[in-house]
Jmol script that loads the backbone (N, CA, C; Angstrom):
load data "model"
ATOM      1  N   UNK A   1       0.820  -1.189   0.000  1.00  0.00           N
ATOM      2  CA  UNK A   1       0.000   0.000   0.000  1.00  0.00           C
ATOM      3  C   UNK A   1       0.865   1.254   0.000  1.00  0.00           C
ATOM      4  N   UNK A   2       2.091   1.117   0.719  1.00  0.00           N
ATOM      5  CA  UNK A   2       2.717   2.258   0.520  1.00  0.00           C
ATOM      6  C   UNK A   2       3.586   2.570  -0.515  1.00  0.00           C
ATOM      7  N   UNK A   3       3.645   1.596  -1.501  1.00  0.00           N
ATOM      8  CA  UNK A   3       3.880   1.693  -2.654  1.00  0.00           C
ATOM      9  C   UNK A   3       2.798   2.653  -3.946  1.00  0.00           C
ATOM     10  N   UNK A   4       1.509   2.059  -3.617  1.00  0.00           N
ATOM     11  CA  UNK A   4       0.605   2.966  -4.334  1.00  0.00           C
ATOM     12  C   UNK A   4       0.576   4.629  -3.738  1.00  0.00           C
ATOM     13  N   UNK A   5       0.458   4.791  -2.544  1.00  0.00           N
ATOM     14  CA  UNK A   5       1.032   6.100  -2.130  1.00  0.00           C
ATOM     15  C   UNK A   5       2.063   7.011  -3.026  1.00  0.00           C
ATOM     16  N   UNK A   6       3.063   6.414  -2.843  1.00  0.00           N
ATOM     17  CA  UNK A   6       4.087   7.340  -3.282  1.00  0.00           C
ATOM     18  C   UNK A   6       3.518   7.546  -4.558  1.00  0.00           C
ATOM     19  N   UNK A   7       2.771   6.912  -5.808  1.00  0.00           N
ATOM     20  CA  UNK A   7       2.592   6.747  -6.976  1.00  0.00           C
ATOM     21  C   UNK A   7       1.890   8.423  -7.377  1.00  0.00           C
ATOM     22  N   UNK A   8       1.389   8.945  -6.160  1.00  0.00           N
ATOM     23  CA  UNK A   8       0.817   9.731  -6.484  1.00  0.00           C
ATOM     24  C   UNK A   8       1.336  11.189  -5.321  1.00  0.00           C
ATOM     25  N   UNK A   9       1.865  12.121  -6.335  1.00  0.00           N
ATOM     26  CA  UNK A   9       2.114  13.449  -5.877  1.00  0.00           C
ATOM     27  C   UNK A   9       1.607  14.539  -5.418  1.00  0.00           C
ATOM     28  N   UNK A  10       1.549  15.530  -4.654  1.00  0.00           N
ATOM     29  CA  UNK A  10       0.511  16.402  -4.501  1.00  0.00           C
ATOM     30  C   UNK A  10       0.271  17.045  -5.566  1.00  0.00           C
ATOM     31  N   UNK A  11       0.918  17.595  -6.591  1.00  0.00           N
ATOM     32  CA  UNK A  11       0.135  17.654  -7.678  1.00  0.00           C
ATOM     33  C   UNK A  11      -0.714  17.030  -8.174  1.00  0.00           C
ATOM     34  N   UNK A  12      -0.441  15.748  -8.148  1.00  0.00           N
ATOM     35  CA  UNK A  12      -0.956  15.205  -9.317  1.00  0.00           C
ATOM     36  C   UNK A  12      -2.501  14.583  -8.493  1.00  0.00           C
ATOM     37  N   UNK A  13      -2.779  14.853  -7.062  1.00  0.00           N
ATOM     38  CA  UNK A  13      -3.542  14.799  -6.427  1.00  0.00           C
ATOM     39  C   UNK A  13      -4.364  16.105  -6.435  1.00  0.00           C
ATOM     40  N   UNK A  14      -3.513  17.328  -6.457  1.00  0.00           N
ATOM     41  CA  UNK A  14      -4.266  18.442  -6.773  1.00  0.00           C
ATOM     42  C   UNK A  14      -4.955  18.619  -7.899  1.00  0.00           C
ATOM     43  N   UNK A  15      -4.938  18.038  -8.759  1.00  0.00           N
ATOM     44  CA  UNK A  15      -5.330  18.345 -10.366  1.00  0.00           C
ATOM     45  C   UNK A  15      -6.425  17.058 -10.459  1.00  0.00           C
ATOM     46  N   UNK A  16      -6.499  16.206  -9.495  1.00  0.00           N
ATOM     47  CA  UNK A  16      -7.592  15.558  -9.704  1.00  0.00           C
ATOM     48  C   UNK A  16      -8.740  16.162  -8.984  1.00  0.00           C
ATOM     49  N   UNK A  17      -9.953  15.544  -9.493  1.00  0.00           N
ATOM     50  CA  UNK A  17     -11.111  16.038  -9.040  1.00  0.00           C
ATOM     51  C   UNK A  17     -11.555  15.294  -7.721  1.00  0.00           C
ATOM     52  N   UNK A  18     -13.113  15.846  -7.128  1.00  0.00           N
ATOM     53  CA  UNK A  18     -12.787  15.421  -5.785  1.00  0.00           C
ATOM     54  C   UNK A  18     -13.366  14.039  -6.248  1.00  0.00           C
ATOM     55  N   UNK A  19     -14.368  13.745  -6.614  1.00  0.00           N
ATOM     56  CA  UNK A  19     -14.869  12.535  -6.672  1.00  0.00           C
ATOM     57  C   UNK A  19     -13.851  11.619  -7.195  1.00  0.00           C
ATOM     58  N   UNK A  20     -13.150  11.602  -7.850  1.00  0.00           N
ATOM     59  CA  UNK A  20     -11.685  10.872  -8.327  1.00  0.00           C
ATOM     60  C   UNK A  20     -11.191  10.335  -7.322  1.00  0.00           C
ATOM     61  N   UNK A  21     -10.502  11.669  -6.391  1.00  0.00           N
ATOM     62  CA  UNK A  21     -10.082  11.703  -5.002  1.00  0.00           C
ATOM     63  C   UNK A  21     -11.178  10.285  -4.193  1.00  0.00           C
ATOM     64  N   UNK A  22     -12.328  10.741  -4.089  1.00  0.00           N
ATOM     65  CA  UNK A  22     -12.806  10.060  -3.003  1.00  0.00           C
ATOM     66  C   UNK A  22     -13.059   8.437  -3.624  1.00  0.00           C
ATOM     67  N   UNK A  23     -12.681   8.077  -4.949  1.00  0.00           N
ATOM     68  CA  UNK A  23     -13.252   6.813  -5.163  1.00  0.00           C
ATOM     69  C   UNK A  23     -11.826   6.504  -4.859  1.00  0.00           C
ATOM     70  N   UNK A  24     -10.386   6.656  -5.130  1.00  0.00           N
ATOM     71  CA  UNK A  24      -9.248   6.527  -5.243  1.00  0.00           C
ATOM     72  C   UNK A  24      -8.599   6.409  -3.814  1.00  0.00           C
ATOM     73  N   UNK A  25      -9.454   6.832  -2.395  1.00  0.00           N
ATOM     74  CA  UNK A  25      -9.471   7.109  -1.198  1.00  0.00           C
ATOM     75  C   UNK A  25      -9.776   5.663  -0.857  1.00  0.00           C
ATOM     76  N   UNK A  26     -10.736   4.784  -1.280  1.00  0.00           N
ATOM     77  CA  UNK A  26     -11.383   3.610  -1.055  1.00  0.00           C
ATOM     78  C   UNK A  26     -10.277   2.599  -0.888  1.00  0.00           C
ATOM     79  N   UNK A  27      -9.062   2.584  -1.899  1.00  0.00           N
ATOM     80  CA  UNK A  27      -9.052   1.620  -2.027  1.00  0.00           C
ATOM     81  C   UNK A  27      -6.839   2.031  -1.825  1.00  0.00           C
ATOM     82  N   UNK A  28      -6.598   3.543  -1.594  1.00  0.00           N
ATOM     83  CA  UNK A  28      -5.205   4.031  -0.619  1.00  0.00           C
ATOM     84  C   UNK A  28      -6.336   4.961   0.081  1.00  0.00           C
ATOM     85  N   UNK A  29      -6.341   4.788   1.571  1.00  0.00           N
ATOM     86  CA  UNK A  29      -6.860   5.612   2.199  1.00  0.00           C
ATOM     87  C   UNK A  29      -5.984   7.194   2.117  1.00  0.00           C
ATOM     88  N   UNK A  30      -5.048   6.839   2.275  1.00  0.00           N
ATOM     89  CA  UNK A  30      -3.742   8.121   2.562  1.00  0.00           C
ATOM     90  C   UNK A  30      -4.440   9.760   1.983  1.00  0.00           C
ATOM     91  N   UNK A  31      -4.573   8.838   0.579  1.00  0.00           N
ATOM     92  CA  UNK A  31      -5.691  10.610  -0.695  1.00  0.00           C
ATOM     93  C   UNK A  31      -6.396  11.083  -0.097  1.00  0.00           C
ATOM     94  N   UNK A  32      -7.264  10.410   0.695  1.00  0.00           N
ATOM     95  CA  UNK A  32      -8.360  11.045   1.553  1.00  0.00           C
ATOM     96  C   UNK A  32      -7.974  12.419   1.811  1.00  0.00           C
ATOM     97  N   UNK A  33      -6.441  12.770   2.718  1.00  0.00           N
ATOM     98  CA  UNK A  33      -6.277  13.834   3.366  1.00  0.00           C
ATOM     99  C   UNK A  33      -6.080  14.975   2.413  1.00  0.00           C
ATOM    100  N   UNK A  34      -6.436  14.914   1.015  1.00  0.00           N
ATOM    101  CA  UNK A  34      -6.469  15.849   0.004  1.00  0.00           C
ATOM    102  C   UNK A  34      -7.997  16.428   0.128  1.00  0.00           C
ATOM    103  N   UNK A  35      -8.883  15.518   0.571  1.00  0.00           N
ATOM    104  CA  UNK A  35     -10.387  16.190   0.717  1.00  0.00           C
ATOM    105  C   UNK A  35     -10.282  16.557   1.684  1.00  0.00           C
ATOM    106  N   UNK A  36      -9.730  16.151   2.964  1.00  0.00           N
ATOM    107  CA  UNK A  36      -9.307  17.162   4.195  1.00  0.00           C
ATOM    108  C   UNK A  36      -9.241  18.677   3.846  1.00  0.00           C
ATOM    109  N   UNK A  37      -7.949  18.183   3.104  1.00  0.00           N
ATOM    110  CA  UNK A  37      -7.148  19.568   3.050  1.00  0.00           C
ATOM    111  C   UNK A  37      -7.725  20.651   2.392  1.00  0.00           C
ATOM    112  N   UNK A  38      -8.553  20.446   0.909  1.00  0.00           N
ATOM    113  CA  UNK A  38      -9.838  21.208   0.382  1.00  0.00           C
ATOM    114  C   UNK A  38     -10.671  21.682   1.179  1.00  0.00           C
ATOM    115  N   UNK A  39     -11.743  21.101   2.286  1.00  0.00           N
ATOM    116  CA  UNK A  39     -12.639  21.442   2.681  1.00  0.00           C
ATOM    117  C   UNK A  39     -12.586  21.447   3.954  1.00  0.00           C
ATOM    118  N   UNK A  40     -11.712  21.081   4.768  1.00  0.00           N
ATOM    119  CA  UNK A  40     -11.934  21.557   6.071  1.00  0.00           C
ATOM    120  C   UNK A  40     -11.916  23.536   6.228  1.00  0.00           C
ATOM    121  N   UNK A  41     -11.580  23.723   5.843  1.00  0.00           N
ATOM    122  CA  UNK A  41     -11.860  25.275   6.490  1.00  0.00           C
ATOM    123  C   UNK A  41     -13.375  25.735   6.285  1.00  0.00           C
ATOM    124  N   UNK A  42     -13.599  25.841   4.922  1.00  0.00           N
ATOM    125  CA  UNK A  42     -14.759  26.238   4.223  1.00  0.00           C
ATOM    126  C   UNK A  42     -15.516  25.074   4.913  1.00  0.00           C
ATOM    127  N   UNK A  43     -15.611  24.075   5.799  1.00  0.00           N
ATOM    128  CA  UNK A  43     -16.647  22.740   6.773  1.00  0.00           C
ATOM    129  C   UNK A  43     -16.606  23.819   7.335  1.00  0.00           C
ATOM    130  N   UNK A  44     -15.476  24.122   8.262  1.00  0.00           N
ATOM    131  CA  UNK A  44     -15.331  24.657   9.640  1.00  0.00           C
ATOM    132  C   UNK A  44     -16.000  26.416   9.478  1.00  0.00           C
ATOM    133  N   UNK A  45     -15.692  27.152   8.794  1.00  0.00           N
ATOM    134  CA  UNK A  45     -16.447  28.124   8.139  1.00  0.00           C
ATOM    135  C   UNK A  45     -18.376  28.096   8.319  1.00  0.00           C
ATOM    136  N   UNK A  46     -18.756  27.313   8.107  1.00  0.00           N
ATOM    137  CA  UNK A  46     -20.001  26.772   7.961  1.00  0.00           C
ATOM    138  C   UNK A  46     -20.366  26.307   9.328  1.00  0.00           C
ATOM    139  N   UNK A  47     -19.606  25.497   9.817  1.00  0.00           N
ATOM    140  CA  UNK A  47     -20.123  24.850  11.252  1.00  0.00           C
ATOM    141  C   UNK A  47     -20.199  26.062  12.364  1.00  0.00           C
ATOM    142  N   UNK A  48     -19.104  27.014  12.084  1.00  0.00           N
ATOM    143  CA  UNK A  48     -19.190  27.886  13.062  1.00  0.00           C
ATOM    144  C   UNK A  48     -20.159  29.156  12.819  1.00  0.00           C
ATOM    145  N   UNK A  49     -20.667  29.429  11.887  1.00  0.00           N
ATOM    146  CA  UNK A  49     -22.072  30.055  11.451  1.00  0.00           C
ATOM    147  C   UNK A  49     -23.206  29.599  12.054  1.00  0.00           C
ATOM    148  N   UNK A  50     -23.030  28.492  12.073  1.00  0.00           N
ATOM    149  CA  UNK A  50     -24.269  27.354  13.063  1.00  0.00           C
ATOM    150  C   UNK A  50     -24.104  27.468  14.415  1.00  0.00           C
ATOM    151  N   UNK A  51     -22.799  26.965  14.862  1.00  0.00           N
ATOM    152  CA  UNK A  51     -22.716  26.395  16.232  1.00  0.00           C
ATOM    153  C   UNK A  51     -22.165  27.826  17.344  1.00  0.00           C
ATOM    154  N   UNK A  52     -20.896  28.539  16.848  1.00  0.00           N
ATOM    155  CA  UNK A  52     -20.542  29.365  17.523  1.00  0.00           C
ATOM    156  C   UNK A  52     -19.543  29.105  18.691  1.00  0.00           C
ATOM    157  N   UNK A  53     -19.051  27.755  18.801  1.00  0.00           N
ATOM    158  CA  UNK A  53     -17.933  27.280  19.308  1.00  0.00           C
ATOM    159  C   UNK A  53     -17.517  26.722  18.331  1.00  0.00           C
ATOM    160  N   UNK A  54     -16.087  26.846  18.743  1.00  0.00           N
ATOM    161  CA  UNK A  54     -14.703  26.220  17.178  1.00  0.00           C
ATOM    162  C   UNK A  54     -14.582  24.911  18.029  1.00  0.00           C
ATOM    163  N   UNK A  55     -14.462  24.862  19.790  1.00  0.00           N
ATOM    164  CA  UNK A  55     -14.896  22.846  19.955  1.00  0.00           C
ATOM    165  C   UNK A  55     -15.691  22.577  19.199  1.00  0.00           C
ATOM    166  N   UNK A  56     -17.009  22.805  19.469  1.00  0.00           N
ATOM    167  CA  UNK A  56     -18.172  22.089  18.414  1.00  0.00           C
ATOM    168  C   UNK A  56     -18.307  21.300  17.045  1.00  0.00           C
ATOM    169  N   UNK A  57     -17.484  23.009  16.798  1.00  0.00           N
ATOM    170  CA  UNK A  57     -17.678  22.686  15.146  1.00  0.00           C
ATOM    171  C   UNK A  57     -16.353  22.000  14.582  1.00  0.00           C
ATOM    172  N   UNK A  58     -15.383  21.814  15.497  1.00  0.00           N
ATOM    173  CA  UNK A  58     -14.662  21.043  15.095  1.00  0.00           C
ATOM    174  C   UNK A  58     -15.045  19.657  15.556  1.00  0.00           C
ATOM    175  N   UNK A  59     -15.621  19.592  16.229  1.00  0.00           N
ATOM    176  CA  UNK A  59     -15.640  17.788  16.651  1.00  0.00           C
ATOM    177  C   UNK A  59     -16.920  17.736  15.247  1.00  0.00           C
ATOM    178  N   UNK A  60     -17.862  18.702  14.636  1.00  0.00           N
ATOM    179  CA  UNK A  60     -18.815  17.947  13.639  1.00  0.00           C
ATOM    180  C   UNK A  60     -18.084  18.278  12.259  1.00  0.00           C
ATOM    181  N   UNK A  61     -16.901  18.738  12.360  1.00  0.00           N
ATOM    182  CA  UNK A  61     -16.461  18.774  11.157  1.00  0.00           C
ATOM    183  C   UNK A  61     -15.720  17.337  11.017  1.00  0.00           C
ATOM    184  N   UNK A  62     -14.602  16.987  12.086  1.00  0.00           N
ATOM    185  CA  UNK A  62     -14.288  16.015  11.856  1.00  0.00           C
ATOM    186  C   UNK A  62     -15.274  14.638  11.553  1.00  0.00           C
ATOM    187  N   UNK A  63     -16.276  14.654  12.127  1.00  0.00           N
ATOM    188  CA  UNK A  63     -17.680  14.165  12.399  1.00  0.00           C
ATOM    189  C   UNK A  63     -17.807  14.003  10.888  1.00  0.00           C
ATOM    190  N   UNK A  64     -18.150  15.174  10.291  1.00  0.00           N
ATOM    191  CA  UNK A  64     -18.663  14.806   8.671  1.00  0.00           C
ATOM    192  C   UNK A  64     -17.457  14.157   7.880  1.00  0.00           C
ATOM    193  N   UNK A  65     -16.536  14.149   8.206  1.00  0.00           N
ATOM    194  CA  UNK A  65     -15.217  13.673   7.366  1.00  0.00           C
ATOM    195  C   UNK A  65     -15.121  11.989   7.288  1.00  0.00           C
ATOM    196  N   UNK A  66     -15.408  11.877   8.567  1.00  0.00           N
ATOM    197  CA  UNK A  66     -15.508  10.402   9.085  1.00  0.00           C
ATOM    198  C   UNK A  66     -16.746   9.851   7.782  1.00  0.00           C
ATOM    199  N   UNK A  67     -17.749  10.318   7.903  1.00  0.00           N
ATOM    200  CA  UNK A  67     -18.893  10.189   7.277  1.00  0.00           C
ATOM    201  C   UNK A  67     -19.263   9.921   6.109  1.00  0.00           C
ATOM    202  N   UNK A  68     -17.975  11.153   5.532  1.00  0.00           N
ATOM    203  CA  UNK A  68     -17.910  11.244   3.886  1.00  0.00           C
ATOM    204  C   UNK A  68     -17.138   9.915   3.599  1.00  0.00           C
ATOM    205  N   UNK A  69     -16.140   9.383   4.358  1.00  0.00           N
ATOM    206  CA  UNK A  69     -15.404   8.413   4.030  1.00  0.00           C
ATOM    207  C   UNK A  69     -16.125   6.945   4.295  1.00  0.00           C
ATOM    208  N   UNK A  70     -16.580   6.907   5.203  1.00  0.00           N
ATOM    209  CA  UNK A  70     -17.532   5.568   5.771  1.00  0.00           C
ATOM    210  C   UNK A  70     -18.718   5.329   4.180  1.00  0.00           C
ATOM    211  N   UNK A  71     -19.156   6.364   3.821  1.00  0.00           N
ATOM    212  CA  UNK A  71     -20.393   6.293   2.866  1.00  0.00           C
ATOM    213  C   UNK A  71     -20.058   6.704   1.438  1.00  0.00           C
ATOM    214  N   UNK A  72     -18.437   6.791   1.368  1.00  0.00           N
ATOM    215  CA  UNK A  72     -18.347   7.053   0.095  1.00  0.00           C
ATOM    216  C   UNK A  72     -18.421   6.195  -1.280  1.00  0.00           C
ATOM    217  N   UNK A  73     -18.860   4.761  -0.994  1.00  0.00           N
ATOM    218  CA  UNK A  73     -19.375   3.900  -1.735  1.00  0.00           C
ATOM    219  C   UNK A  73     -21.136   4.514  -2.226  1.00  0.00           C
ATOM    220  N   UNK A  74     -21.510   5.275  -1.535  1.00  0.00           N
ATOM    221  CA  UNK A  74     -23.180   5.457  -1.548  1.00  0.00           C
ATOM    222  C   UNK A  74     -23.117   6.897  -2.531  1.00  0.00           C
ATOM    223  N   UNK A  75     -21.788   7.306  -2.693  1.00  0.00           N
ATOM    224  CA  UNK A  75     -22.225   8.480  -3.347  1.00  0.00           C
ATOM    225  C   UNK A  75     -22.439   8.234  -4.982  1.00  0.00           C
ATOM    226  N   UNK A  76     -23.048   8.858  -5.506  1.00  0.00           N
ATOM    227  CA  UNK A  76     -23.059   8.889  -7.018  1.00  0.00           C
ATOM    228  C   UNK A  76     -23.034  10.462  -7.490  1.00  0.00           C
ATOM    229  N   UNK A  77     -22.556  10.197  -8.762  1.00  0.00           N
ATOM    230  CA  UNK A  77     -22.385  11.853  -9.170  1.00  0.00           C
ATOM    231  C   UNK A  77     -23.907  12.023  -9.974  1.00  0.00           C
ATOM    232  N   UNK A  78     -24.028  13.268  -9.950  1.00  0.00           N
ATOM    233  CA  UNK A  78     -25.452  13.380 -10.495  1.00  0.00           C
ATOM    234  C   UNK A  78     -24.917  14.747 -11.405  1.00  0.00           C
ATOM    235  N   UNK A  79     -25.574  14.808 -12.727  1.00  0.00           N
ATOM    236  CA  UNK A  79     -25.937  16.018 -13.511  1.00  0.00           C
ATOM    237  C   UNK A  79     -25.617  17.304 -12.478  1.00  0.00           C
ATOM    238  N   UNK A  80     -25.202  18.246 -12.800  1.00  0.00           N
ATOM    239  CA  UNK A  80     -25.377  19.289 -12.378  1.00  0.00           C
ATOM    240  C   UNK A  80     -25.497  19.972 -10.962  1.00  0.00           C
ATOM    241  N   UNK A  81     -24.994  18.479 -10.295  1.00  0.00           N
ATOM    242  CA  UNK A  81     -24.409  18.578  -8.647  1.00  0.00           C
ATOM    243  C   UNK A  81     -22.859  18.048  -8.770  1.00  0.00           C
ATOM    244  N   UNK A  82     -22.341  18.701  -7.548  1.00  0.00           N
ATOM    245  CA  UNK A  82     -21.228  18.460  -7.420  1.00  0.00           C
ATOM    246  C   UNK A  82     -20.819  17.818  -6.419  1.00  0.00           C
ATOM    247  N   UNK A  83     -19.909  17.389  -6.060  1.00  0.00           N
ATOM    248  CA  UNK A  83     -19.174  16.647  -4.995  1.00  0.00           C
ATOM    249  C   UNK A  83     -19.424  17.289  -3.261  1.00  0.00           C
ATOM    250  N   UNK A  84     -19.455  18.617  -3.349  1.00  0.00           N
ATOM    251  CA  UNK A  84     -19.424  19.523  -2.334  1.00  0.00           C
ATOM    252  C   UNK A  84     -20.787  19.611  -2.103  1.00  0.00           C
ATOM    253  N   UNK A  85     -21.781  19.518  -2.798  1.00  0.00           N
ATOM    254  CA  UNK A  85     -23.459  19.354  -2.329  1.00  0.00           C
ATOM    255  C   UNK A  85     -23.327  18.390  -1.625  1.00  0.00           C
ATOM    256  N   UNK A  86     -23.187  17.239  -2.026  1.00  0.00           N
ATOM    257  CA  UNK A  86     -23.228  15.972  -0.998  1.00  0.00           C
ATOM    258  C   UNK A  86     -22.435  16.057   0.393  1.00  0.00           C
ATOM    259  N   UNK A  87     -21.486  16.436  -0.325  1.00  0.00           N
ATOM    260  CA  UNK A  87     -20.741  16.469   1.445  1.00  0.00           C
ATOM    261  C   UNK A  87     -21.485  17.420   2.107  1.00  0.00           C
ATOM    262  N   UNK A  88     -21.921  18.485   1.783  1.00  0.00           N
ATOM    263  CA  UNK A  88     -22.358  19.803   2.822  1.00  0.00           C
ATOM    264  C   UNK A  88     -23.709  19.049   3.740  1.00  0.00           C
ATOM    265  N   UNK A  89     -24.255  18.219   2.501  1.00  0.00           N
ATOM    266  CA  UNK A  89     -25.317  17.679   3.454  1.00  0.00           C
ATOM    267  C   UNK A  89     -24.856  16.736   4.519  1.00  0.00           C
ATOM    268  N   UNK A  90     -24.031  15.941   4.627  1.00  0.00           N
ATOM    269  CA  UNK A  90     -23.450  15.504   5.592  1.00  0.00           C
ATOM    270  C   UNK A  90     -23.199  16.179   7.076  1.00  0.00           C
TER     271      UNK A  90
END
end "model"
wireframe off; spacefill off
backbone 0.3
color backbone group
């Protein structure tokens, strides 16, 4: 497994898309931390609009991350939604 790792660079992780990312996550977990790295602020951004503690909204940000990864077999791409609709609903 840590052979497929190295295979892939942060570029070449940056230039992929997220759903790429998250099917490619399934099967080297490691990529995952590229959807981390995208959307945790803009999560945390959002959670704290809601909640108003950065504990909070960090324990449901990490919360949705867990989530996105546990159910990312269930996602499908749809027309004219994107990757980031689904997760937000999370």
């Amino acid at each position: 497994m840590i052979l497929d790792i190295m295979k892939y660079s942060n570029e070449e992780l940056g230039a992929m898309g997220d759903e790429e990312i998250l099917r490619l996550s399934q099967s080297v977990p490691d990529v995952f931390a590229e959807l981390v790295r995208r959307y945790e602020k803009p999560f945390l951004r959002k959670a704290m609009s809601i909640l108003y503690v950065s504990e909070d909204a960090e324990e449901i940000v990490q919360d949705t991350f867990t989530r996105i990864y546990v159910y990312a077999k269930k996602y499908e791409a749809m027309e004219g939604a994107k990757f980031s609709s689904w997760a937000y609903t999370i």
